[in-house]
C-alpha positions in Angstrom: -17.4 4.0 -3.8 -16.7 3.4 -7.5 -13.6 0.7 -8.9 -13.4 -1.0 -12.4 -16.9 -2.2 -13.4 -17.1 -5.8 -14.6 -18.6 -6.5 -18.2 -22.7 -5.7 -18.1 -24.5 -8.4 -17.4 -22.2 -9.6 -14.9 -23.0 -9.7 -11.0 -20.9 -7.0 -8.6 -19.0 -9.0 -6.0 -21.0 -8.6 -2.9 -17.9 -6.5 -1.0 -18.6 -3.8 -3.0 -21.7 -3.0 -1.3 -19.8 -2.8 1.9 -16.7 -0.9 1.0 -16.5 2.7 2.6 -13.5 4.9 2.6 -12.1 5.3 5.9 -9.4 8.4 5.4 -7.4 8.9 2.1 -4.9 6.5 2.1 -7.5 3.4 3.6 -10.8 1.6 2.5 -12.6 -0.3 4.8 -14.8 -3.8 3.6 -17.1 -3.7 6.5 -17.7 -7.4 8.0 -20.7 -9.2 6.1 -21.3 -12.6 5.0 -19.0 -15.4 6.3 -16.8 -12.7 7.5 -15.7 -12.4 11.1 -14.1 -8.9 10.8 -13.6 -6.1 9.2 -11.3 -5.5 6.0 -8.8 -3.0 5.8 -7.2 -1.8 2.3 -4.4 0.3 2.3 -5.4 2.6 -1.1 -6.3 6.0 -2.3 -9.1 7.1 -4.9 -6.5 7.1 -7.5 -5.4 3.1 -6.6 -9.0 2.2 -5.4 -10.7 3.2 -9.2 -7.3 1.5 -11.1 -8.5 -2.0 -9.8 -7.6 -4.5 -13.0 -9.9 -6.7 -11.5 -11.7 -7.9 -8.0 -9.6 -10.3 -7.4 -7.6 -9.2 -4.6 -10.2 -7.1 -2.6 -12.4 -10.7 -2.9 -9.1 -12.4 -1.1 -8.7 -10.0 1.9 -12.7 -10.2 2.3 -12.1 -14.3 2.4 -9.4 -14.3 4.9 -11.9 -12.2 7.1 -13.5 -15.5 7.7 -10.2 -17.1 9.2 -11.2 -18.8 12.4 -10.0 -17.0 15.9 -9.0 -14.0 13.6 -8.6 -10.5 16.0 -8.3 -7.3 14.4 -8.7 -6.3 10.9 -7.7 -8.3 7.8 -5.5 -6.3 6.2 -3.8 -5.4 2.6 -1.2 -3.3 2.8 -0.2 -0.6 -0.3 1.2 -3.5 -2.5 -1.4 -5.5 -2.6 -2.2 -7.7 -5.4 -3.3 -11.5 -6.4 -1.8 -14.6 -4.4 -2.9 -17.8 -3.8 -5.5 -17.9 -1.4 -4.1 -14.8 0.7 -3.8 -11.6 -1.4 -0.3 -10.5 -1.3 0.4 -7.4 0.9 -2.0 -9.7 3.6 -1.8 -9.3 7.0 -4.2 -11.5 9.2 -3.7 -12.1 13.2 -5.6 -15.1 15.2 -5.7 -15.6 18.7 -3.6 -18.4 19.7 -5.9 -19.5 22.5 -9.4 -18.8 20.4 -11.5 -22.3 21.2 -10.0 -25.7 22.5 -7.3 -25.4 20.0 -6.5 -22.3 19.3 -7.1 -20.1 16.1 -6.1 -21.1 12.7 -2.8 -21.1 11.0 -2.6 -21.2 7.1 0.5 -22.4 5.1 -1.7 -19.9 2.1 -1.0 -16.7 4.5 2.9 -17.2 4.6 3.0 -18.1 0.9 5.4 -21.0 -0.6 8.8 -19.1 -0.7 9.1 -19.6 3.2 11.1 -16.5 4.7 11.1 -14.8 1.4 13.3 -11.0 2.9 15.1 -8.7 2.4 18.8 -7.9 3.8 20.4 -4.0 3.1 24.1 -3.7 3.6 25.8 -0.4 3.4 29.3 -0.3 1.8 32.0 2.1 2.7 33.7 2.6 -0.7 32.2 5.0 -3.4 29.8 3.8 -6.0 31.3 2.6 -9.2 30.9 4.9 -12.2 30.5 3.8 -16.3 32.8 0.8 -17.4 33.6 0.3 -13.6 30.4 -0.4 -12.8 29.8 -2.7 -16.0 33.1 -4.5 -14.3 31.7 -5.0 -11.1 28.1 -5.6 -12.2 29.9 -8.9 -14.1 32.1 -9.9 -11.6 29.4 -9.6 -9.1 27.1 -11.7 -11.5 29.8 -14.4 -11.8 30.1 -14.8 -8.0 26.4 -14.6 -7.6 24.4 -18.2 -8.6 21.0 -17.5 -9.8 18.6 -19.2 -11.5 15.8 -21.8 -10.6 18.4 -24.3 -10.0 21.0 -24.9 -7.6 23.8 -25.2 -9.1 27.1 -23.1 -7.6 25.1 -23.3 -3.7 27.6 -24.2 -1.2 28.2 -27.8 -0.7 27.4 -28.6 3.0 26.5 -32.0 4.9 23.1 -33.2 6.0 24.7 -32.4 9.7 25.2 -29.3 8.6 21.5 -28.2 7.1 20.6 -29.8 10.6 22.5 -27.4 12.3 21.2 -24.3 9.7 17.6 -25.6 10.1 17.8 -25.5 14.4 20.2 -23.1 14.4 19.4 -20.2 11.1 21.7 -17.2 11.0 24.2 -17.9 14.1 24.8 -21.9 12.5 25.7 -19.7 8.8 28.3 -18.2 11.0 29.7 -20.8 12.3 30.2 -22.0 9.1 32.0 -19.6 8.3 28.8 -18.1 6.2 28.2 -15.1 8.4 30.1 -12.8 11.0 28.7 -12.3 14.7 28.3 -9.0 14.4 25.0 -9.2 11.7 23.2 -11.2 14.1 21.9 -8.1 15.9 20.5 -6.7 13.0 18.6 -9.8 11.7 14.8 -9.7 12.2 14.8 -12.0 15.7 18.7 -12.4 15.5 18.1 -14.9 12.7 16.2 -17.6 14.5 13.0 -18.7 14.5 12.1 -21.1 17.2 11.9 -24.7 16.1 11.6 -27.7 18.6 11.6 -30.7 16.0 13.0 -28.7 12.8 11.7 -32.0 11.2 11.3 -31.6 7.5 11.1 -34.2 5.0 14.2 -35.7 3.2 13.0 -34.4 -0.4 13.0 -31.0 1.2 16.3 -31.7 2.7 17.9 -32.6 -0.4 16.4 -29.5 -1.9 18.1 -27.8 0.8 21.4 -29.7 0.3 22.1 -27.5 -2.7 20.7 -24.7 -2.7 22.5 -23.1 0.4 23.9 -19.3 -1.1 21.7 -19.5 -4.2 19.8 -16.4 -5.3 17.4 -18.1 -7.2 15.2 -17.0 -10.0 11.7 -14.3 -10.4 11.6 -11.2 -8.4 14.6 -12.7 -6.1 18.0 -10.2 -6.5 20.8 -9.0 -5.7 21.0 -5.3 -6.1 24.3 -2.7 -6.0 22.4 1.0 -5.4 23.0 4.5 -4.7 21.6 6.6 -1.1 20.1 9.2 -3.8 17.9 11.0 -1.3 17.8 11.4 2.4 14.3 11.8 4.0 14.8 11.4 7.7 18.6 12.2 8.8 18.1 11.3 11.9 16.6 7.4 11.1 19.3 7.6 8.1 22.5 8.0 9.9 21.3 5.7 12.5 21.0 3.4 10.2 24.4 3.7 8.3 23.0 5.8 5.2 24.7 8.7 3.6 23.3 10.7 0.4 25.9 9.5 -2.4 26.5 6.2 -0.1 26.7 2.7 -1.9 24.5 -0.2 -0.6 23.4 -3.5 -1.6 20.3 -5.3 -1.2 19.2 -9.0 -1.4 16.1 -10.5 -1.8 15.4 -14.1 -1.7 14.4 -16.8 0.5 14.2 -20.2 1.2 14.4 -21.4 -2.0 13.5 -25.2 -2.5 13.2 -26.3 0.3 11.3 -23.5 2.1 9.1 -24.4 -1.6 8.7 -28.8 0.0 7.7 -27.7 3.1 4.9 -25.7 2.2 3.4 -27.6 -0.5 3.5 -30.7 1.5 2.0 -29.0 4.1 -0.4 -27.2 2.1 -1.8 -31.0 0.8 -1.6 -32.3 4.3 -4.1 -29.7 5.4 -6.5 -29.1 2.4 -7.0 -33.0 2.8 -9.2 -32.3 5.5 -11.3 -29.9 3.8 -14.6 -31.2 1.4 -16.8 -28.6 -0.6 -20.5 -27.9 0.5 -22.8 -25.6 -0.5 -20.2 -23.6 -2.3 -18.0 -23.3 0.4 -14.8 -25.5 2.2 -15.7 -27.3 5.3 -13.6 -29.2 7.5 -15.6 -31.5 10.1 -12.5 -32.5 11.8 -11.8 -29.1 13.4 -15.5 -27.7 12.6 -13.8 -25.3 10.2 -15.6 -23.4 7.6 -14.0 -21.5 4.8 -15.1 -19.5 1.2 -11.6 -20.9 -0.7 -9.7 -24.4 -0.4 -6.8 -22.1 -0.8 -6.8 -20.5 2.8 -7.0 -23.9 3.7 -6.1 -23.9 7.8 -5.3 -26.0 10.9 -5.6 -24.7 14.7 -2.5 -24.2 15.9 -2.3 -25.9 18.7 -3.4 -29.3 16.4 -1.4 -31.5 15.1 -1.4 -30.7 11.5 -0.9 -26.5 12.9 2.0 -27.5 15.3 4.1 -29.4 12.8 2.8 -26.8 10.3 4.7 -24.1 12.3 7.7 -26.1 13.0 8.5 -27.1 9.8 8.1 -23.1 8.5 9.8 -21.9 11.6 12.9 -24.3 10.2 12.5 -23.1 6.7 12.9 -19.5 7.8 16.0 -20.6 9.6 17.2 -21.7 6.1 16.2 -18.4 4.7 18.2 -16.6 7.4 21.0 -18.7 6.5 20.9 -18.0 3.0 20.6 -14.5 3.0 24.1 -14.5 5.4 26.2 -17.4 2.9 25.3 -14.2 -0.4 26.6 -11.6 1.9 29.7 -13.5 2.9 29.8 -14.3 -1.1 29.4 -10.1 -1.5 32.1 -9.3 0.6 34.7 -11.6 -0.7 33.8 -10.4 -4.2 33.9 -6.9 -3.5 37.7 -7.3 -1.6 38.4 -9.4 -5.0 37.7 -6.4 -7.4 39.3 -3.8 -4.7 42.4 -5.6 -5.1 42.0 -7.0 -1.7 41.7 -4.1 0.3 39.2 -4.4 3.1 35.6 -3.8 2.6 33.5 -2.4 5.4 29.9 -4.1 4.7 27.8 -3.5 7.5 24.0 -5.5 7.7 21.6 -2.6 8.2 18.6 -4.6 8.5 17.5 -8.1 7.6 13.2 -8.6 7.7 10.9 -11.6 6.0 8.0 -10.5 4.4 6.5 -14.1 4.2 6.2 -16.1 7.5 4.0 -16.2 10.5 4.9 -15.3 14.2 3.4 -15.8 17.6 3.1 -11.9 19.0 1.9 -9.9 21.5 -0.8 -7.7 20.6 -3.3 -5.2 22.4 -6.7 -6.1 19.9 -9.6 -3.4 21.1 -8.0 -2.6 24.6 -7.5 -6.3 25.4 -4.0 -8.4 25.1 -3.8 -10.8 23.0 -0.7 -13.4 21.5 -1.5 -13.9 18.2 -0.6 -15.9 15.0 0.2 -13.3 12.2 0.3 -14.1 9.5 2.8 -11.9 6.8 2.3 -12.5 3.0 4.5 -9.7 1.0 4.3 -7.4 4.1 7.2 -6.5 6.9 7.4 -6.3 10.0 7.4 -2.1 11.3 8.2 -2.5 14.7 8.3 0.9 17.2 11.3 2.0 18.2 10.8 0.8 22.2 10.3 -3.2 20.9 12.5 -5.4 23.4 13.6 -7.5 19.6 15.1 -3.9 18.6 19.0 -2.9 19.4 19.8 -0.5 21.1 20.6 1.6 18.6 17.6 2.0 16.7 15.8 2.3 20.3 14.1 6.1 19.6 14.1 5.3 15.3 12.0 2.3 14.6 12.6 -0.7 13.0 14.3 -0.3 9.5 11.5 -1.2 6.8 13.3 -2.5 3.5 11.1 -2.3 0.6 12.6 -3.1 -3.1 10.8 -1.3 -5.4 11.7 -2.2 -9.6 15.0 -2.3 -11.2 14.5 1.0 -12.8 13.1 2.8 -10.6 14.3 2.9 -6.7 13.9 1.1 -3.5 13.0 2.4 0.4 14.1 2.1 3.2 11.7 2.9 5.8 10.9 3.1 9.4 8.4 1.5 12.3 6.9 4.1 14.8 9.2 5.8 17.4 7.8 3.9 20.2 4.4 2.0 20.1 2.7 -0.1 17.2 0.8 0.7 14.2 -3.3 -0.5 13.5 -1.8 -2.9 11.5 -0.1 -5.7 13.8 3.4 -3.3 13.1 3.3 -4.4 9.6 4.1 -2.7 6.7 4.4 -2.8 2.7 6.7 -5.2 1.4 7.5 -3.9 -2.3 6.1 -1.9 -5.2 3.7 -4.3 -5.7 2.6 -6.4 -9.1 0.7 -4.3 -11.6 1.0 -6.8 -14.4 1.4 -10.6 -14.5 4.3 -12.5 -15.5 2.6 -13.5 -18.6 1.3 -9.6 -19.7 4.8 -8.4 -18.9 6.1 -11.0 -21.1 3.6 -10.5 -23.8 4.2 -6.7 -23.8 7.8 -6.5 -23.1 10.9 -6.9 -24.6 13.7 -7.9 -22.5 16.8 -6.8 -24.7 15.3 -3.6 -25.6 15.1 -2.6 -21.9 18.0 -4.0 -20.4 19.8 -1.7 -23.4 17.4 1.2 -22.2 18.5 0.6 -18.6 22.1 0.8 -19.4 21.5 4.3 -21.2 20.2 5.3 -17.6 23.4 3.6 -16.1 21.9 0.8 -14.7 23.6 -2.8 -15.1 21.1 -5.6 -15.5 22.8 -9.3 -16.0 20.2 -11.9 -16.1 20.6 -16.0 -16.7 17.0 -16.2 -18.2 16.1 -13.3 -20.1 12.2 -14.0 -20.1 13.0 -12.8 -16.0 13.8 -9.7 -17.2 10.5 -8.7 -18.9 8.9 -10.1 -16.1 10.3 -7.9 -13.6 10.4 -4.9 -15.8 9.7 -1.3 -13.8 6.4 -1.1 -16.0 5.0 -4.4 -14.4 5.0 -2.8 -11.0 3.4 0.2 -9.1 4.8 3.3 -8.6 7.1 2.5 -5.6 7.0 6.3 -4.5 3.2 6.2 -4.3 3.5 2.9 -2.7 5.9 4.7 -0.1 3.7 7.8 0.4 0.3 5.6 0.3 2.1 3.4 3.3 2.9 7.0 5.4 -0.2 8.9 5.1 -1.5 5.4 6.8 0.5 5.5 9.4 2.3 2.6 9.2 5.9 3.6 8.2 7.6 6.7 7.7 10.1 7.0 5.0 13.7 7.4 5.7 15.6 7.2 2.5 15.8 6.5 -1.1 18.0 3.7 -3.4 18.2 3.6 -6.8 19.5 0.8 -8.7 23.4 0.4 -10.0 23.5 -2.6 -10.9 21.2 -5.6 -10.9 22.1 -9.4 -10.8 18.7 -11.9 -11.6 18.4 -15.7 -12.0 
């Protein structure tokens, strides 16, 4: 197999001796070295030869090596450079592998704790020209964003107690959330958590950022249903061609931000370099990058590591509900206070790590899995799903770039996908903040973007070239790449109205 050739002179990573194309749409990094199973790429020629640089196929080789990992290491379509884990990873170890289980990595949920997704459908027609310049401001005015905090909801440290136990069903009672979401959050909006014990600076990060978009690719997004693919999936899930939605993507801001870092230098701590690689001797641990830096679960150092995250996400969950209750009061303020039907289609995280049943090679299995930019795709006859979506599939949310369009998807009809049910996540990062910065004007294409009647308010500008459509993939490829693996068929399409950005 041929990708981007380094400068002569220069060595080829060793993967690429071992990299074989399993079907179109996957390449397989066949276990060598340190690794302790194969790698799994979701890409086709086209993707596979556009490589910018090794990077990321070097990441998803290292988190082969994760101790007590089952399966494959995977990358799903959107894969691109993280810390330690590539994004797009997916990487499952057994909960009882050795005395204390397999390992659990803060690097293979990521810092943004719970970063998801939420897609609402709205039942009022989409707003055309100077309306939809009207709404796009009064929905940025109502909306705070930015990497601060200011304008989050001002709650009690009772209260964040109760949000970090509780997630979802605590926004609610609140007042931050209605009852009838709950069924259409990704595990009803909580994530177990036995101490929820974070520590005060992350609490007070917590304390006022509660309803706060925040800044990079985080958004909140008015679209358009502009094609149906599945009508079936689509009018289970609320969608109409011509329909109005919104989507919002963030997570747990600050705090979710303390709780991995802290963790993050609690573990690494316990790792020294020899030989050119990361070895821990308290847990006999033995990795190729400080960054996948890992604790067994069942230890101390994994245990609180999972509470703590578990907690975050609750935050997350929390969040997400207090901008939708923010949403719906703003859209009955510019309807003159007529009665909005916004309905939660389906909220999913794309960065945490669950304890799952899995059948690994004809033998059960509970495993850690670890999500970093990918989604759950769960089949249709999952006991978390509703009833509802019981013969569909889990909904599969995946925001694409502000110029472009966004996808909803869905999980298998009944069973599970090679990939521990997981899915893409996004269009994925073909540019770096910096390069999109360097290359792009921000002015010029939110005035470009208007021409095409899309509304893009921004508080930092800079954000805007950042997250321009030319610093991502090609969603739709992303999309078609992700069904011709089989992991999620696609359902329909959203294209952008109005965008509101830290």
């Amino acid at each position: 197999m041929k990708a981007s050739t380094r400068q002569e002179g220069m060595d080829e990573p060793s993967w690429k001796a071992h990299a074989t194309r399993e079907d179109e749409s996957t390449v397989r990094i066949k276990r060598h070295g340190s690794m302790e199973v194969d790698a799994m790429m979701v890409a086709d020629e086209s993707l596979w030869n556009d490589l910018v640089d090794d990077r990321s196929p070097q990441q998803v080789v290292n988190t082969a090596s994760m101790p007590g990992i089952v399966g494959e290491a995977w990358a799903m379509a959107d894969w691109h450079y993280g810390y330690g884990f590539p994004i797009g990873g997916v990487v499952a170890t057994d909960t009882e592998a050795g005395e204390l289980g397999g390992a659990i990595s803060p690097g293979g949920v990521g810092f943004d704790i719970n970063c998801g997704v939420r897609l609402l459908s709205i039942d009022i027609e989409p707003p055309q020209g100077d309306e939809r310049k009207e709404w796009a401001r009064r929905i940025f005015n109502a909306t705070p964003a930015g990497a601060s905090s200011k304008g989050g909801v001002n709650i009690t440290e009772t209260q964040l107690s109760a949000i970090l136990s509780g997630g979802a069903q605590a926004a609610v009672e609140l007042g931050l959330g209605e009852d009838r979401d709950l069924n259409s959050i990704e595990s009803n909006g909580l994530l177990p958590t036995d101490e929820y014990a974070v520590s005060e600076r992350a609490k007070q990060r917590g304390l006022r950022a509660l309803g706060t978009l925040g800044s990079g690719n985080h958004f909140l997004e008015l679209q358009m249903v502009d094609n149906v693919v599945d009508e079936k999936a689509a009018d289970t899930f609320g969608l109409v061609e011509g329909g109005l939605t919104a989507m919002i993507h963030t997570g747990s801001r600050g705090l979710g931000h303390q709780v991995c870092s802290e963790h993050v230098d609690q573990i690494e701590q316990q790792y020294r370099k020899q030989e050119g690689n990361w070895v821990s001797e308290k847990w006999n641990y033995t990795l190729p990058d400080r960054q996948l830096a890992a604790a067994p679960i069942h230890s101390k150092e994994g245990t609180a590591y999972l509470d703590a995250m578990h907690a975050a996400g609750n935050y997350a969950f929390a969040n997400r509900s207090a901008l939708t209750q923010r949403l719906r009061n703003t859209l009955r303020k510019i309807t003159g206070g007529r009665e909005v039907d916004v309905e939660v289609v389906y909220d999913v995280s794309h960065n945490i790590a669950k304890i799952e049943d899995h059948v690994i090679h004809g033998k059960s299995c509970k495993c850690c899995v670890h999500r970093k930019g990918a989604t759950r795709a769960l089949g249709g006859d999952h006991s978390e799903l509703i009833q509802q979506y019981g013969s569909i599939g889990q909904p599969v949310l995946v925001p694409g770039d502000m110029g472009t369009a966004s996808w909803v998807l869905a999980g298998p009809k009944n069973g599970s996908n090679r990939a521990f049910s997981s899915s893409c996540h996004g269009a994925g990062r073909r540019l770096s903040r910096k390069a999109a910065r360097d290359s792009i004007d921000s002015e010029n294409l939110i005035s470009s973007l208007a021409s095409r009647g899309i509304e893009v308010r921004a508080r930092t500008p800079s954000i805007v070239a950042e997250e321009a459509p030319d610093a991502y993939k090609d969603v739709d490829e992303v999309i078609r790449l992700t069904d011709n693996a089989g992991l999620a068929r696609p359902v329909a399409r959203l294209t952008p109205l109005a965008v509101i950005k830290g």
